[in-house]
MDTraj code that builds the backbone (N, CA, C; nanometers):
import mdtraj as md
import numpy as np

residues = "UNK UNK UNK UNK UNK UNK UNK UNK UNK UNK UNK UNK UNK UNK UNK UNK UNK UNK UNK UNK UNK UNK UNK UNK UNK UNK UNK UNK UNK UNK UNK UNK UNK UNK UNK UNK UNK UNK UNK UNK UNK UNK UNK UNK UNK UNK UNK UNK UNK UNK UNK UNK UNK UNK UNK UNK UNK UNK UNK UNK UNK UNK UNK UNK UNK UNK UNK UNK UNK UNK UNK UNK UNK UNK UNK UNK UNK UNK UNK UNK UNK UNK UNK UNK UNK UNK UNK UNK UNK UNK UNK UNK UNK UNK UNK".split()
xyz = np.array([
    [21.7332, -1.6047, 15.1769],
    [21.8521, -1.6478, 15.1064],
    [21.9582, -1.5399, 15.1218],
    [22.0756, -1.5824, 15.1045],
    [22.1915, -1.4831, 15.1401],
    [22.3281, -1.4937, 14.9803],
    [22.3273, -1.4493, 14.9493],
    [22.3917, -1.4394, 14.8252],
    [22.5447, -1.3513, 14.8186],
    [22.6235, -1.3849, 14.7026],
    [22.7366, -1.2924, 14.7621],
    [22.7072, -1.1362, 14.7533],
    [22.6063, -1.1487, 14.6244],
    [22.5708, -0.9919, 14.6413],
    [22.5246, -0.9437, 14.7505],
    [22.4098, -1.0101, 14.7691],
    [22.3614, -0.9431, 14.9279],
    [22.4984, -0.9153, 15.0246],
    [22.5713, -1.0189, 15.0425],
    [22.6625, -0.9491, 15.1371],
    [22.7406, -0.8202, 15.0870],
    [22.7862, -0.8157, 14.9844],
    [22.8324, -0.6694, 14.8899],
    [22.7522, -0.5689, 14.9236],
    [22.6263, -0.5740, 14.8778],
    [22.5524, -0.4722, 14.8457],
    [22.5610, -0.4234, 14.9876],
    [22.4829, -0.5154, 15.0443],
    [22.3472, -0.4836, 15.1985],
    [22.4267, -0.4568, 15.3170],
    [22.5894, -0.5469, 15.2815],
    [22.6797, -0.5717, 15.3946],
    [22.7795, -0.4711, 15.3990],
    [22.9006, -0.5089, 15.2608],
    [23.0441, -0.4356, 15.2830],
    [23.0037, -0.3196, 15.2089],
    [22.8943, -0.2581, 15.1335],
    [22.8936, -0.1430, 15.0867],
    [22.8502, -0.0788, 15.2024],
    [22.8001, -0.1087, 15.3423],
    [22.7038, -0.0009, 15.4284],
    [22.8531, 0.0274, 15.5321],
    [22.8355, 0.1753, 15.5017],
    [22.9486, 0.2211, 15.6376],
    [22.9430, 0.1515, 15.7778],
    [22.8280, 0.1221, 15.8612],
    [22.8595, 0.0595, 16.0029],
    [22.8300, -0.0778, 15.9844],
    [22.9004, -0.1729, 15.8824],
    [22.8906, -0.2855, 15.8758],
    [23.0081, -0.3653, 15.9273],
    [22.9856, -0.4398, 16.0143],
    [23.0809, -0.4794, 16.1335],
    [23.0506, -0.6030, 16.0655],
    [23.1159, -0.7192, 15.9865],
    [23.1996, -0.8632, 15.9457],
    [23.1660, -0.9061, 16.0842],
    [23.2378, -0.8926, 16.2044],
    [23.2247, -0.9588, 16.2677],
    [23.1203, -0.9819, 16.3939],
    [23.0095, -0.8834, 16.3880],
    [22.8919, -0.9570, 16.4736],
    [22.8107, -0.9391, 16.3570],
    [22.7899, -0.9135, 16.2392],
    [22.6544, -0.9292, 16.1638],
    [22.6296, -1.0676, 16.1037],
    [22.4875, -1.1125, 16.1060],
    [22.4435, -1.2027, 16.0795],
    [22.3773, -1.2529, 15.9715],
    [22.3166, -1.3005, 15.9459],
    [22.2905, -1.3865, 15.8012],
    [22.1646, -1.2806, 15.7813],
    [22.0820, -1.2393, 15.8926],
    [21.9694, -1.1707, 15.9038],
    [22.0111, -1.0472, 15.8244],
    [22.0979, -1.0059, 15.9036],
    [22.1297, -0.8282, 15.8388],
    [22.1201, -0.7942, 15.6725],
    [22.1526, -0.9087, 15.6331],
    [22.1958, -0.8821, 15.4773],
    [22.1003, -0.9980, 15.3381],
    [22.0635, -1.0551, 15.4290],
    [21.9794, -1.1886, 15.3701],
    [21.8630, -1.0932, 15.2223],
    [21.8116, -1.1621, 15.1939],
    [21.6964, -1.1415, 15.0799],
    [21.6160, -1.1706, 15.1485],
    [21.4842, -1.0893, 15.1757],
    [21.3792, -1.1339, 15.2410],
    [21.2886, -1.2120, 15.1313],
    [21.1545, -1.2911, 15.2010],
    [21.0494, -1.3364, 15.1844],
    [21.1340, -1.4725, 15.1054],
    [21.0117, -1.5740, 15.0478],
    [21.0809, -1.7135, 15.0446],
    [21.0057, -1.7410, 14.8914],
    [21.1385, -1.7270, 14.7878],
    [21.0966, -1.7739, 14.6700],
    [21.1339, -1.9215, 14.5957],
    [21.0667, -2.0099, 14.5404],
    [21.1308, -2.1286, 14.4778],
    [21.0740, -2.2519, 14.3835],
    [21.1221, -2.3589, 14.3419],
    [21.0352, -2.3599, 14.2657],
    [21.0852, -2.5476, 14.3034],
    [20.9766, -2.6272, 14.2605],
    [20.9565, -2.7919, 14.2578],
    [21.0431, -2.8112, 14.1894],
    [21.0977, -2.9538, 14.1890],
    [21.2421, -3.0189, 14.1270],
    [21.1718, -3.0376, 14.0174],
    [21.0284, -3.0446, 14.0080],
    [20.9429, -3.1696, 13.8420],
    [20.8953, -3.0119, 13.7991],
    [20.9110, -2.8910, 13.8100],
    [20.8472, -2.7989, 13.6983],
    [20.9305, -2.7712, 13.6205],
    [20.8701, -2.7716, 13.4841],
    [20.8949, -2.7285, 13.3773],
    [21.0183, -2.6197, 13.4056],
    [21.1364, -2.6370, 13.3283],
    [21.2364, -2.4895, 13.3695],
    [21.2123, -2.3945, 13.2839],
    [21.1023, -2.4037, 13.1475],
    [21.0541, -2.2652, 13.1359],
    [20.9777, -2.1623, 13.2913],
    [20.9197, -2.2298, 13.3203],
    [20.8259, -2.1730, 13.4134],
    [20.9180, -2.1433, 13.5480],
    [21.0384, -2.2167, 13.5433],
    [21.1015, -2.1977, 13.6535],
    [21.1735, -2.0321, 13.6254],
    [21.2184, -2.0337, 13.4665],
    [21.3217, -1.8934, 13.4159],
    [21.2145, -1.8065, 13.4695],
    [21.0944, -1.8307, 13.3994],
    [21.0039, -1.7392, 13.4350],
    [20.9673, -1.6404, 13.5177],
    [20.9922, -1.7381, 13.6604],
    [20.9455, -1.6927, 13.7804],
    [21.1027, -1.6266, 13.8240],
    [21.1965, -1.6563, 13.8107],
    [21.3392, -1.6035, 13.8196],
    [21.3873, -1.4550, 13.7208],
    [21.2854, -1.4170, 13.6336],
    [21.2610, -1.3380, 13.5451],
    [21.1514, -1.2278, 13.6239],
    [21.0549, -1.2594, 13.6543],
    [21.0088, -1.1719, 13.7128],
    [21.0515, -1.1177, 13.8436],
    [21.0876, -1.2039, 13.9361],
    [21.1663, -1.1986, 14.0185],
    [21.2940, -1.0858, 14.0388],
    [21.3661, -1.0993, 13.9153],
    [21.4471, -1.0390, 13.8562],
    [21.5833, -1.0959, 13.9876],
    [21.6020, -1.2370, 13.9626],
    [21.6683, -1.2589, 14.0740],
    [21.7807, -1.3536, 13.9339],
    [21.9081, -1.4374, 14.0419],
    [21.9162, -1.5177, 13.9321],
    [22.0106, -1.6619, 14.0174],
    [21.9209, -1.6336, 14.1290],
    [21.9250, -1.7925, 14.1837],
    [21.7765, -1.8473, 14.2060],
    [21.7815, -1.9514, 14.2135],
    [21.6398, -2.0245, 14.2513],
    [21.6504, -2.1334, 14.3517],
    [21.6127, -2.1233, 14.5001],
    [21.6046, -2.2690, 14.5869],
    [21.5046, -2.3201, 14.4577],
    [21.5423, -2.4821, 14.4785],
    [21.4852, -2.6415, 14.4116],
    [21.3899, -2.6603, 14.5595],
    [21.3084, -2.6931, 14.5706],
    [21.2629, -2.7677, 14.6640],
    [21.1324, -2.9456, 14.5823],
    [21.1510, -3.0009, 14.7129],
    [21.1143, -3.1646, 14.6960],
    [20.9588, -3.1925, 14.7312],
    [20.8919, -3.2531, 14.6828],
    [20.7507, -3.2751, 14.7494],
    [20.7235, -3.2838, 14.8857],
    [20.8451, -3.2979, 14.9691],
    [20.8476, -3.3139, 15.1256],
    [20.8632, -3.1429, 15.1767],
    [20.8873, -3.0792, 15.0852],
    [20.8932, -2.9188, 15.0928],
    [21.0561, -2.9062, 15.1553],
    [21.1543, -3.0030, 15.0996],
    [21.3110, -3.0000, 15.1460],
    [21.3927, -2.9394, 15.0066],
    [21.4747, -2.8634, 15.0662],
    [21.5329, -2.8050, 14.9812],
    [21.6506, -2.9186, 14.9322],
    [21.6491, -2.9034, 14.7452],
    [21.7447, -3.0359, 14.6866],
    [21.8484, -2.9627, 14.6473],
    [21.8383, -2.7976, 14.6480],
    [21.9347, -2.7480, 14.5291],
    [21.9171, -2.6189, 14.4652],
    [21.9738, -2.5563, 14.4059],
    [21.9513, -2.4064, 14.3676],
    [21.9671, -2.3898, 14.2286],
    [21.8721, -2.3571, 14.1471],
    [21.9090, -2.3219, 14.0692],
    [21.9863, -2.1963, 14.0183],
    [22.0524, -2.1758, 13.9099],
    [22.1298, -2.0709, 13.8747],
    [22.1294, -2.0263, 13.7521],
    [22.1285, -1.8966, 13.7034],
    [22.1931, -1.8408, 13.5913],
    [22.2348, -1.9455, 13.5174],
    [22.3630, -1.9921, 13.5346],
    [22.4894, -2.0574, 13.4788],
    [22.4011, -2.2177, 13.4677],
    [22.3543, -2.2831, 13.5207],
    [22.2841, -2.3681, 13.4838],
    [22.1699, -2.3761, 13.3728],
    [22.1081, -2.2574, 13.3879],
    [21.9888, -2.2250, 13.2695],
    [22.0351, -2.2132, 13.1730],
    [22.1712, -2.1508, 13.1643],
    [22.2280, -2.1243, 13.0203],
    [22.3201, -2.2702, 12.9449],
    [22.3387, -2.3731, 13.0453],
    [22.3812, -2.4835, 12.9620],
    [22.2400, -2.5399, 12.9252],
    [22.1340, -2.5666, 12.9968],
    [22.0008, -2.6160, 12.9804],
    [21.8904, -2.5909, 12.8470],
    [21.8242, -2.4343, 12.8552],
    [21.7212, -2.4755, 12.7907],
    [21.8136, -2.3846, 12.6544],
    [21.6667, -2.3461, 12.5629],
    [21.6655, -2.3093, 12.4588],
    [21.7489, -2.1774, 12.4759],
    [21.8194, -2.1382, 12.3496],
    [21.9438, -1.9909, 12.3201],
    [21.8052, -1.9296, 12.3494],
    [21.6538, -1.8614, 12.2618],
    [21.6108, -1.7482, 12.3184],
    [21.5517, -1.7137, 12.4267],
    [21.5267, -1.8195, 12.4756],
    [21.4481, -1.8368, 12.6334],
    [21.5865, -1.7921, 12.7054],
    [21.7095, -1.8381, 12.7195],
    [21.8257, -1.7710, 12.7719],
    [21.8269, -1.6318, 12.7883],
    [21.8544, -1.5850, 12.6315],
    [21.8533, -1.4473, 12.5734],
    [21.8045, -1.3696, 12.6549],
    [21.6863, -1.3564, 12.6113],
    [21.5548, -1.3298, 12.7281],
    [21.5692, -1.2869, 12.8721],
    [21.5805, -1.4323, 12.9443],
    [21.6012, -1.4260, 13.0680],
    [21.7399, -1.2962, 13.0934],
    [21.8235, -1.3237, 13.0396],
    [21.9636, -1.2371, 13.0571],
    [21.9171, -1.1485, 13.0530],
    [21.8860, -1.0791, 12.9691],
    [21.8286, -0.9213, 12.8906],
    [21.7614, -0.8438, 13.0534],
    [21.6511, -0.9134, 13.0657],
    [21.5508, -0.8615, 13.1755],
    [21.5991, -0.8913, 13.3213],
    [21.7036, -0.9795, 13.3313],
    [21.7704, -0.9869, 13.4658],
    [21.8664, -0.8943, 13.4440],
    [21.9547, -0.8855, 13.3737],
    [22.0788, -0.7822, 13.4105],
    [22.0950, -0.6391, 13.3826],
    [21.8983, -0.5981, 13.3370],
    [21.9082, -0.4815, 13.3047],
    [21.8522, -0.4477, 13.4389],
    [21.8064, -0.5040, 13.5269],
    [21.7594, -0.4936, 13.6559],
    [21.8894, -0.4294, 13.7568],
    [22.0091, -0.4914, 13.6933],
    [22.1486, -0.4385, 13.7817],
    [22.2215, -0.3334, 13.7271],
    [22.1578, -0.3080, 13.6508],
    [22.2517, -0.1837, 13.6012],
    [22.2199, -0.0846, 13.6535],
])
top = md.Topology()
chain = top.add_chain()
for i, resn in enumerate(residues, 1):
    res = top.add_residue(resn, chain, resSeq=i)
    for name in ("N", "CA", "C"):
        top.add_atom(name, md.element.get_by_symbol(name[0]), res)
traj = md.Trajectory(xyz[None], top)
């Protein structure tokens, strides 16, 4: 996955970072995290919590990606302390 941070961080913060031949590779998030459209979105914060990430690919029983979850979605969705929570332990990860 490639995120705007990743390009910030991995990309325009590194001195020989050339915009114009670097690729999705250079700056991407490695390894492949995500979660089924039918699980529970406790279990989804969960895994986005340990993770300490705060997007999530959706993927479909055909193993096709439907959609991403987000931060900003979880917080119109589930319960205020399950939110709380999640926030607390994700954004103390960026500081």
């Amino acid at each position: 996955m490639v995120t705007d941070r990743d390009i910030v961080c991995k990309g325009l913060a590194d001195d020989g970072f050339d915009s114009r031949t670097a690729t999705a590779r250079d700056v991407m998030t490695t390894g492949i995290h995500c979660c089924r459209e039918d699980d529970d979105l406790a279990k989804a914060m969960r895994h986005m919590e340990e993770l300490k990430i705060r997007r999530l690919p959706v993927i479909n029983k055909s193993m096709r990606m439907v959609g991403i979850l987000s931060v900003g979605d979880v917080g119109q969705s589930a319960p205020r302390e399950l939110v709380s929570e999640y926030v607390k332990s994700v954004s103390a990860h960026h500081h």
